[in-house]
Each structure stands twice: as structure tokens, then as C-alpha cells.
C-alpha positions in Angstrom: 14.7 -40.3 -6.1 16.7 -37.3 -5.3 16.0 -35.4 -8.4 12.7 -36.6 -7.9 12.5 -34.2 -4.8 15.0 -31.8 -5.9 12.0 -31.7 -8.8 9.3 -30.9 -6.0 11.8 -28.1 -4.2 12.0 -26.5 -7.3 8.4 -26.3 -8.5 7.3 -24.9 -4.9 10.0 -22.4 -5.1 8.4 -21.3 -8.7 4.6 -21.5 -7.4 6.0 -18.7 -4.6 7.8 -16.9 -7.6 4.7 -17.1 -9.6 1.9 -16.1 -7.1 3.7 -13.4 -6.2 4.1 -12.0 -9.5 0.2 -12.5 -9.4 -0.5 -10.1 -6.6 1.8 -7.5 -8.6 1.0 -8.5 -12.3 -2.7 -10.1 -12.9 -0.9 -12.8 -14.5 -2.5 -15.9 -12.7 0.0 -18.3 -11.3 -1.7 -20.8 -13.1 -0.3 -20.1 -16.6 3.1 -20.1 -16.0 2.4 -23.6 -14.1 0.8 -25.2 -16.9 3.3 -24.0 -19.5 6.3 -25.5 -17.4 4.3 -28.6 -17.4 3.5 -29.0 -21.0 7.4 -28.1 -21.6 8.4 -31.1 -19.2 5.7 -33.3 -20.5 4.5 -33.0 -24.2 7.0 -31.3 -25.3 10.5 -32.3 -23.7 9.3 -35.6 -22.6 11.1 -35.5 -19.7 8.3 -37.2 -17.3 5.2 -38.7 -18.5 1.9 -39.8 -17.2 2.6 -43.0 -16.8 5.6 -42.0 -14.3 3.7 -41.5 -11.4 1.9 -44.8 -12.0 -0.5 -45.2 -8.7 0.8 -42.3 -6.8 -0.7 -39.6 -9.5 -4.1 -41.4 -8.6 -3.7 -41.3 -4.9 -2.2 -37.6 -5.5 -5.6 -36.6 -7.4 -7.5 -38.1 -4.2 -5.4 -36.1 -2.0 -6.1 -33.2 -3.9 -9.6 -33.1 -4.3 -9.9 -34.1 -0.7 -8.3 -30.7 -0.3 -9.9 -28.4 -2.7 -13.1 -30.0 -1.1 -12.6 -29.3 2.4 -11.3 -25.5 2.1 -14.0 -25.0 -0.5 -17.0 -26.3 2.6 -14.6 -24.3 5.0 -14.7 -20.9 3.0 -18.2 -20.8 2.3 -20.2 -18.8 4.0 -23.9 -19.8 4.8 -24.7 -15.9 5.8 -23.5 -15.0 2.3 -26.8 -16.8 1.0 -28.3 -14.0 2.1 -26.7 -11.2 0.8 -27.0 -13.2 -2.7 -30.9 -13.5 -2.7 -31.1 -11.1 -5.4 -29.3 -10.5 -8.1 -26.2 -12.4 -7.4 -27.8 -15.8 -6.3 -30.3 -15.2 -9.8 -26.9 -15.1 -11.7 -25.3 -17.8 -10.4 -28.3 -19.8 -10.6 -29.1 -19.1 -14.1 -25.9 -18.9 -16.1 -24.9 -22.1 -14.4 -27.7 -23.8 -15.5 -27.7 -22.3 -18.7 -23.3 -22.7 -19.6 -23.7 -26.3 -18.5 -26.8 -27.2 -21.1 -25.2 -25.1 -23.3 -21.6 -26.8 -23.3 -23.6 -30.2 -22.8 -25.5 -29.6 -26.2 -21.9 -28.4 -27.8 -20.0 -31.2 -26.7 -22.3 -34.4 -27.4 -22.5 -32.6 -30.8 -19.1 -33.0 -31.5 -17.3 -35.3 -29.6 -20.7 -37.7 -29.9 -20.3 -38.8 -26.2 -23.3 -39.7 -24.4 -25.8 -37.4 -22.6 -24.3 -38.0 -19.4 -21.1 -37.6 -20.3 -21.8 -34.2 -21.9 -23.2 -32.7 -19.0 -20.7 -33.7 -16.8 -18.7 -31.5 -18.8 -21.2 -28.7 -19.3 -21.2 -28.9 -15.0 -17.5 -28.0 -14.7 -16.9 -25.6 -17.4 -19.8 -23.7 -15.5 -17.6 -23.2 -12.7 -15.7 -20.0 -12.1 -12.4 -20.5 -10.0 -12.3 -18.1 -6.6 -8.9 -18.3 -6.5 -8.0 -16.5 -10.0 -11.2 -13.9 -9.4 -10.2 -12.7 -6.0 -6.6 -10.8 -6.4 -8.2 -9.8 -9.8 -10.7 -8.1 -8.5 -8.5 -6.5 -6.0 -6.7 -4.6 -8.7 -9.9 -3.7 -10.6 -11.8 -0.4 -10.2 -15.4 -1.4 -10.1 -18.1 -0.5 -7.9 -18.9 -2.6 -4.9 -22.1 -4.3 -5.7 -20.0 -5.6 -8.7 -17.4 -7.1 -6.6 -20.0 -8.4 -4.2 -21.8 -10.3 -7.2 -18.2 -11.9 -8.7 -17.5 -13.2 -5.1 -20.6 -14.9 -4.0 -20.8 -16.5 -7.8 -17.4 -17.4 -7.8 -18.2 -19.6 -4.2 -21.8 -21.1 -5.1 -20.4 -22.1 -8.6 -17.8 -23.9 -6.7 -20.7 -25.9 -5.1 -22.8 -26.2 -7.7 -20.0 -27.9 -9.7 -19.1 -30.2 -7.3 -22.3 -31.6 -6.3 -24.2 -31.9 -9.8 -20.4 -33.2 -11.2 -19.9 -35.7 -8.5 -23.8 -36.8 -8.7 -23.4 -37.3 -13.1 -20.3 -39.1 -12.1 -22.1 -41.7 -9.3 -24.7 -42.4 -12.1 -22.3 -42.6 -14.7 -20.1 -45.2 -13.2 -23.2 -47.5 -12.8 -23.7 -47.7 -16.2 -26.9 -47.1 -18.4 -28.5 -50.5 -17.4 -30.3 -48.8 -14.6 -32.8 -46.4 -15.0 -33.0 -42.7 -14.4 -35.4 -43.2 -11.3 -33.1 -45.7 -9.9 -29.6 -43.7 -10.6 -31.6 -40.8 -9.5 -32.6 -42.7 -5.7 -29.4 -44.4 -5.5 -27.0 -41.3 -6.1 -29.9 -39.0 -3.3 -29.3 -42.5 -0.5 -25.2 -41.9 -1.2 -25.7 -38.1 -0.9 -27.6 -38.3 1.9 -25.9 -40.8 3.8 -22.9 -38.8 3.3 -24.1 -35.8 4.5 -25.2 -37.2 7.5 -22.4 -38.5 8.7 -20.6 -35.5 7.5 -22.4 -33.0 10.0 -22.7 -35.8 13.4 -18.5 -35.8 12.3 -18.8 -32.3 12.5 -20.2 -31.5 15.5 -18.1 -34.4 17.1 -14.8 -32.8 16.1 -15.9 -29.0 16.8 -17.1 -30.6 20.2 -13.4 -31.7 21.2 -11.7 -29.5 18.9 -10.5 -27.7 22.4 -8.8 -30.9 24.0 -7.2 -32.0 20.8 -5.0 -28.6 20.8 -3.6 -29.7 23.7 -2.2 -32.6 22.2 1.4 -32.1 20.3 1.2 -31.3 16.7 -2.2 -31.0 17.1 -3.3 -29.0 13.5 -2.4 -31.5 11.7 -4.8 -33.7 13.3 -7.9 -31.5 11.5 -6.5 -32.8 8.4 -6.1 -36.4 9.6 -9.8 -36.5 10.5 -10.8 -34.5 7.5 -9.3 -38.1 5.6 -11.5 -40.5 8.1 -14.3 -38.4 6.9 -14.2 -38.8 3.8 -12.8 -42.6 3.8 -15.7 -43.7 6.3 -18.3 -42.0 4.3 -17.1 -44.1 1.2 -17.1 -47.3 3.8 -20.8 -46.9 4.9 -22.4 -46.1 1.4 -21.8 -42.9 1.0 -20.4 -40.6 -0.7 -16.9 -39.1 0.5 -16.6 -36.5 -1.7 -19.8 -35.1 -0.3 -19.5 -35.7 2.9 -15.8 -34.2 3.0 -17.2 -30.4 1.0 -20.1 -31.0 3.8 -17.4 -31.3 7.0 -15.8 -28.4 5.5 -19.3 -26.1 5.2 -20.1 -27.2 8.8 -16.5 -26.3 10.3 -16.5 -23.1 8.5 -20.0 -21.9 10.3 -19.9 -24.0 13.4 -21.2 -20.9 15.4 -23.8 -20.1 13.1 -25.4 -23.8 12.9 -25.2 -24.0 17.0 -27.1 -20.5 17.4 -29.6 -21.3 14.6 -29.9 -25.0 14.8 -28.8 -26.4 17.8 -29.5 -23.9 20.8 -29.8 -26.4 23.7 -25.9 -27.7 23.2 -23.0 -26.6 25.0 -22.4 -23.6 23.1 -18.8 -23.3 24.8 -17.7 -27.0 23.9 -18.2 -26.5 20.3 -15.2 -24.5 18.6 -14.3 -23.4 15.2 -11.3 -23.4 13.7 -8.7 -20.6 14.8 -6.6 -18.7 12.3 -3.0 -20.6 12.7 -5.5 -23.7 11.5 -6.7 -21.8 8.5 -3.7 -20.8 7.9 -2.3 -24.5 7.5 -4.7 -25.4 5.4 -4.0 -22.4 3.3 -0.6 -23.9 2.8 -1.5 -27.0 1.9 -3.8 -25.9 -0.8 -0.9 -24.0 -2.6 1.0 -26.9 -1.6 -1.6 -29.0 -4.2 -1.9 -26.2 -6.4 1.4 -25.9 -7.4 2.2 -29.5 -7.7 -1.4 -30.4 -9.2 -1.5 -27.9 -12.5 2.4 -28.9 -13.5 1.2 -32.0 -12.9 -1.9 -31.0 -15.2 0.1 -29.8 -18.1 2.3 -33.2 -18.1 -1.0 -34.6 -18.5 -2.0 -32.7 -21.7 -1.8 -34.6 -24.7 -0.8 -31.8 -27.6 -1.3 -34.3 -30.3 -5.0 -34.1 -29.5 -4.9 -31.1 -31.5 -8.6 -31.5 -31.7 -9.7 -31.6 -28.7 -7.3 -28.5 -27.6 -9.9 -26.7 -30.1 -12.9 -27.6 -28.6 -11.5 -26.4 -25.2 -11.4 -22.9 -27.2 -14.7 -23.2 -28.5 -16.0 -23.7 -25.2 -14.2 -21.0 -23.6 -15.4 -18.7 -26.0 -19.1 -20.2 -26.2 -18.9 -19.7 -22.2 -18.4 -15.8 -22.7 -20.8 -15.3 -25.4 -23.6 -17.0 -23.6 -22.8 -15.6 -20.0 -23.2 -11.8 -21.7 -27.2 -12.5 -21.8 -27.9 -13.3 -18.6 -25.5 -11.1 -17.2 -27.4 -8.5 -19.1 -30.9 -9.4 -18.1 -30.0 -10.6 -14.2 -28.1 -7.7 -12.7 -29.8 -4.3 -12.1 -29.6 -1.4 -14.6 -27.9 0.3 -12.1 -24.6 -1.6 -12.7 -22.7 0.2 -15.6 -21.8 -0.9 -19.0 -18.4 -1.5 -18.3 -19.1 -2.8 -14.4 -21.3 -5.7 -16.9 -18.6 -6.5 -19.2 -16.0 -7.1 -16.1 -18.6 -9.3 -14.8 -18.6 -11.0 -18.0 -15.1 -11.7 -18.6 -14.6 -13.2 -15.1 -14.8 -16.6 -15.7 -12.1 -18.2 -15.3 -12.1 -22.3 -14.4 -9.6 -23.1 -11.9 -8.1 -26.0 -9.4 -11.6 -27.2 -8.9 -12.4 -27.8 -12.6 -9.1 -29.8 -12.8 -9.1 -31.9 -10.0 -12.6 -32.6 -11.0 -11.5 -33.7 -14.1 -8.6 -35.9 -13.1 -10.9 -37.5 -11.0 -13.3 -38.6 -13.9 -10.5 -39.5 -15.8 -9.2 -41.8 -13.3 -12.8 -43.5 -12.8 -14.2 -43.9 -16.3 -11.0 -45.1 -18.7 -12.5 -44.7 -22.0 -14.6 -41.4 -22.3 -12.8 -39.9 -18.7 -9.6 -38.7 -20.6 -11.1 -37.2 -23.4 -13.1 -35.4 -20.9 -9.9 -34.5 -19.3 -8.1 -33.1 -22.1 -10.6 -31.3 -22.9 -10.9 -29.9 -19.4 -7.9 -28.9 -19.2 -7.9 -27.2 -22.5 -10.7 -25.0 -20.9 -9.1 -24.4 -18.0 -5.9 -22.8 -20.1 -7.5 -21.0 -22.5 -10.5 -19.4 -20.4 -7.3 -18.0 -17.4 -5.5 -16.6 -20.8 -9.0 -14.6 -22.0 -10.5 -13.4 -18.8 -7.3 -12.1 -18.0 -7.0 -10.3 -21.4 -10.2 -9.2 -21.6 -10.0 -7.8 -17.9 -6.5 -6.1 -18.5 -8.6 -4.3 -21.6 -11.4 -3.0 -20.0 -9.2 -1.8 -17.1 -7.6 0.2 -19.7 -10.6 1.3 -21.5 -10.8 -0.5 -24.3 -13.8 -3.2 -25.4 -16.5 -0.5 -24.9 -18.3 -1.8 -28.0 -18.8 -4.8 -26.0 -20.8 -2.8 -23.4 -22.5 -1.0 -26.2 -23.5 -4.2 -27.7 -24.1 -6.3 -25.2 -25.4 -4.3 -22.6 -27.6 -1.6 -24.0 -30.2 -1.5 -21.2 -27.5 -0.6 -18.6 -26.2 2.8 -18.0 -22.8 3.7 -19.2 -20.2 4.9 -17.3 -20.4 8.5 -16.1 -17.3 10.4 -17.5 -15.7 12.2 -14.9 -14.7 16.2 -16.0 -11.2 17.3 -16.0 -10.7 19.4 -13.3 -10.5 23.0 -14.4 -6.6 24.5 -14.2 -6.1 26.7 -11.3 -5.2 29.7 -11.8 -1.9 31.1 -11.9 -0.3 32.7 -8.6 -0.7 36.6 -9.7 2.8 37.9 -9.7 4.3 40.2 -6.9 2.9 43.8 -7.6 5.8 46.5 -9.1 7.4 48.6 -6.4 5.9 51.8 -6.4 8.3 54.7 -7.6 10.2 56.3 -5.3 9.5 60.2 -4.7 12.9 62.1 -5.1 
């Protein structure tokens, strides 16, 4: 036991060590977390799996709860606004068209069901806001660019986790049932759940201001945020839901009450201050850091195979995203703006705890999908960062060139002309003797 938690000390002190070389570096913390996983697991044997026994189950509950709740609690509903055009297009279509795409690829090799296959297809299509974010920060792009990476990255994130957690209801029902009835039954555990998710909501944002009178009162938030998404499950519906649907109403409490609900109390319902955010915050890299060591015990390296169709993915992610990236943004966005767009695609904690999830509900097919997650995960941090770090630098302009033809290139900015030389300080004139 002691090791055990001299284990945990250890790894948070590395997550600091290794976020912070994010912020100066672009190498995403999430590398270096894997990699000391797969040394402790797979390679050294030093834990396994089977170590945690029930606790890595309730750890992946605890985690996703998380992920979930912050994801609701960062989106903005305003932003859906901003993204009519060109950046809600994007999203819409290259999510669509990576999860068919990886769906076809998948069920072609692995010969998994449909179901199966587009469950995968739905979480490769994500694109993890925490890797994008501090990468865009040290890119030099224009600021529509940036505007269209950010709102993707955050309605990808939902996108995933809806149609993933809806494949997955249906899936765990089995294919006795059919389609109209999965369909009806998985819309009833939705719906319930989002129900109950907004009248908890308002409920909580309603007494939000006496509960921080009470002593260690933040963590209460997160207490309640775990009835939510236990009751939901209780009732018939569906807690995962209902927990990413607490977290969307918390996040834009003010904006729902002005919009929605002008004849309540506008002064009894509070939103979250920033010392609560901020716990949160720490409890996410909290999960983080624990959940992607955790990951890379998990990865089996003798499935060589299915480490190589986690590359083929990757890469069949980027070479299908150049397309629509090509036809859905404006010409006005620059050859090399495009390609940047392109390469940032990274999967991310969402993807993974996704995929434990699965893997801890359907036995057979759930830890292929797992592995093969995983595998995704790894290799498409290690190329979006490559590729980025290159076309920062200037290189991969044949890939706007060949790709992105209708766009404009880059407008190449003169060297300023040398200034002049100070004239030197006229000759004294002769003296007259």
C-alpha cells in the first residue's frame, strides 16, 4: 500500500513536470504519460491490468464522470453561433465523414460488426481540446483559423460522446431487437436523462448561493454532479447523458434563464464562480495524469496487429479530413492556415475514457476496440504534433500545394530594405594660416 501511493505521488509530480514542459515545448503531456505506462506495463511488467481488479472499473467511471461534466461545463451555447458557417460545416461534415470512413476501414479488417465499427469510427472522429488549445497558442495563424480549430475541437467532443454513448446503449442490448426499437429505447434513455439533467440543474444553480455557506462547500458541486449521474441511471436513463447535460446547463446558467426562463428569480439562480472552476480544473489533471499511465499499462504490445491498424487510422483520418477541409473553409484561409487545420487532430482523454468504458461493458469485442483506441490516441498526438512543428517551420508546403489548390497561398512578406549608413562626420575645413 505505501508504494502504492508513493506510486500516485510520483506520477502527479511527473504530469506537473510534463504539462509544463507542454506550455514551453509543444510536446503534449500525453506522450510522455503513455510511454511511462507502457514501460511499467508491457514492457517491465511491473503492474498489470489485472492489479487494479474493480477499482480500475470504478476509476474509469470516475473518470468519465469527469471528462463529461467539464466537457457540458466548457461549452459554450453562444459559440453555436459564431460556428454557423464555416466552422459548424466542418465539424459537422468531417465528423460524419471520419466516422463512416474508419467504420468502413475497421469492419473490413478486424470483421467486427456494423455497430461495433462505428462505434469506433465515432471516437476516432473526435479531436481532443486539451492537446489543440496550448498548440494553437504557439502557432502563427490567422484568427478565423484559430476560431475554427476551437469551436471543432468542443462540438466534436459532443458529437463523440453522444452518438458513442447512443452505439454503445444499442449495442449492449444485443442484435435481437430491431433498429426501430434500439433506435426508441436508446431516444426514451436520452431523453429521460436529459430531463432530469436540466430540472437538477436549475435546482442546484437555484441554491448554489446557500450551499457556499456551508464548510467545504466546492466539493459539494462534485458530490451532486455523482447523484446526477447515479439517479439518472436509477430512473431509466442515461447518466452519461444526463451528467455532459448538468455540465452544459451549469456552464450557461445565465444564458438559459434570460433566453428560456425569464419569469424565474433571476438572482436565485447562480453559476459557478472561478475558485469552483478552478477545482474542477484540478481534478481533471488529477484524472488525466492518472488515467493515460493507467492507459499505457493497459496496451497490449503483443497485439502487434492491432497497434497497426491504430496507424492506419490515424493516417486515414488526415488524408480524408484534407477534402473537406479544402472544400468547407473559405478561400480566404491560406494554404498553410488549411494544412494546420488539417494536422490538428489529435484524439485525447475523451477518446480514451470512452474506450475504457466500452471495454469494460462489452468483454469480447470491447478490448479490441480498446487497444485499438488507444493505439489512435498515441500515434495521432505523435503526428499532429510533427506535422504542426513542420509547418511552423515552413516545411510541408507541397501539402498545401496539393491539397489545397483553390486557397490562396501565403503572402511572402519583403525583406525590409537596409537603412542606410549614418554619413560620416564631414572633414574639418583647412585652416587659413
Amino acid at each position: 500500500m505505501t508504494y502504492a501511493i508513493l506510486f500516485i505521488g510520483v506520477l502527479l509530480f511527473l504530469g506537473h513536470i510534463f504539462s509544463s514542459l507542454f506550455e514551453k515545448t509543444r510536446l503534449p503531456d500525453v506522450l510522455p504519460l503513455m510511454i511511462l505506462g507502457i514501460v511499467l506495463g508491457p514492457v517491465l511488467k511491473v503492474v498489470s491490468p489485472e492489479s487494479f481488479g474493480e477499482a480500475g472499473q470504478i476509476f474509469t467511471t470516475l473518470a468519465l464522470i469527469v471528462v463529461l461534466f467539464k466537457s457540458g461545463l466548457d461549452f459554450r451555447i453562444l459559440s453555436l453561433r459564431g460556428a454557423v458557417g464555416q466552422g459548424l460545416l466542418l465539424t459537422t461534415v468531417c465528423f460524419l465523414l471520419i466516422t463512416a470512413v474508419i467504420a468502413f476501414i475497421t469492419q473490413s479488417i478486424l470483421g467486427i460488426p456494423q455497430i461495433y465499427a462505428l462505434i469506433i469510427g465515432s471516437i476516432v472522429a473526435d479531436n481532443s481540446t486539451a492537446i489543440i488549445t496550448p498548440m494553437l497558442a504557439k502557432l502563427k495563424i490567422a484568427k478565423t483559423t484559430k476560431t475554427i480549430l476551437f469551436l471543432e475541437a468542443n462540438l466534436t467532443g459532443v458529437y463523440s460522446i453522444v452518438l458513442a454513448l447512443a452505439l454503445l446503449s444499442a449495442a449492449s442490448r444485443g442484435g435481437t431487437v430491431s433498429a426501430g426499437m434500439l433506435a426508441a429505447d436508446v431516444l426514451k434513455s436520452f431523453g429521460i436523462g436529459i430531463v432530469f439533467a436540466l430540472a437538477a440543474g436549475l435546482f442546484w444553480m437555484s441554491i448554489l448561493n446557500r450551499v457556499r455557506r456551508l464548510e467545504n462547500a466546492i466539493s459539494l458541486t462534485f458530490a451532486f454532479v455523482l447523484l446526477v449521474y447515479s439517479l439518472s441511471g436509477l430512473i431509466g436513463g442515461d447518466g452519461a447523458i444526463a451528467t455532459l447535460a448538468f455540465g452544459v446547463v451549469a456552464g450557461n446558467i445565465r444564458l438559459i434563464k434570460r433566453l428560456w426562463l425569464p419569469k424565474l428569480d433571476y438572482r436565485r439562480l447562480m453559476s459557478l464562480n472561478s475558485g469552483e472552476k478552478d477545482f474542477f480544473e484540478e481534478i481533471e489533471f488529477i484524472f488525466k495524469t492518472l488515467f493515460f499511465v493507467f492507459m499505457g499499462i493497459c496496451l497490449r504490445l503483443g497485439r502487434v496487429d492491432l497497434l497497426a491498424i491504430g496507424l492506419v487510422l490515424s493516417l486515414a483520418k488526415l488524408v480524408f479530413r484534407a477534402p473537406v477541409v479544402n472544400y468547407c473553409v473559405s478561400r480566404k484561409i491560406t494554404r498553410e492556415d488549411c494544412s494546420v487545420i488539417t494536422a490538428m487532430c489529435p484524439n485525447g482523454l475523451v477518446s480514451a475514457v470512452l474506450a475504457a468504458m466500452i471495454a469494460s461493458q462489452l468483454p469480447k469485442e470491447g478490448a479490441v476496440i480498446q487497444d485499438v483506441i488507444y493505439a489512435v490516441i498515441f500515434f495521432s498526438v505523435l503526428i499532429s504534433n510533427l506535422m504542426s512543428f513542420r509547418i511552423e517551420k515552413g516545411g510541408l508546403k507541397w501539402l498545401g500545394k496539393a491539397m489545397f489548390a483553390r486557397h490562396a497561398a501565403a503572402p511572402v512578406l519583403e525583406a525590409p530594405a537596409p537603412e542606410p549608413e549614418p554619413a560620416g562626420e564631414p572633414a574639418p575645413a583647412p585652416e587659413n594660416k
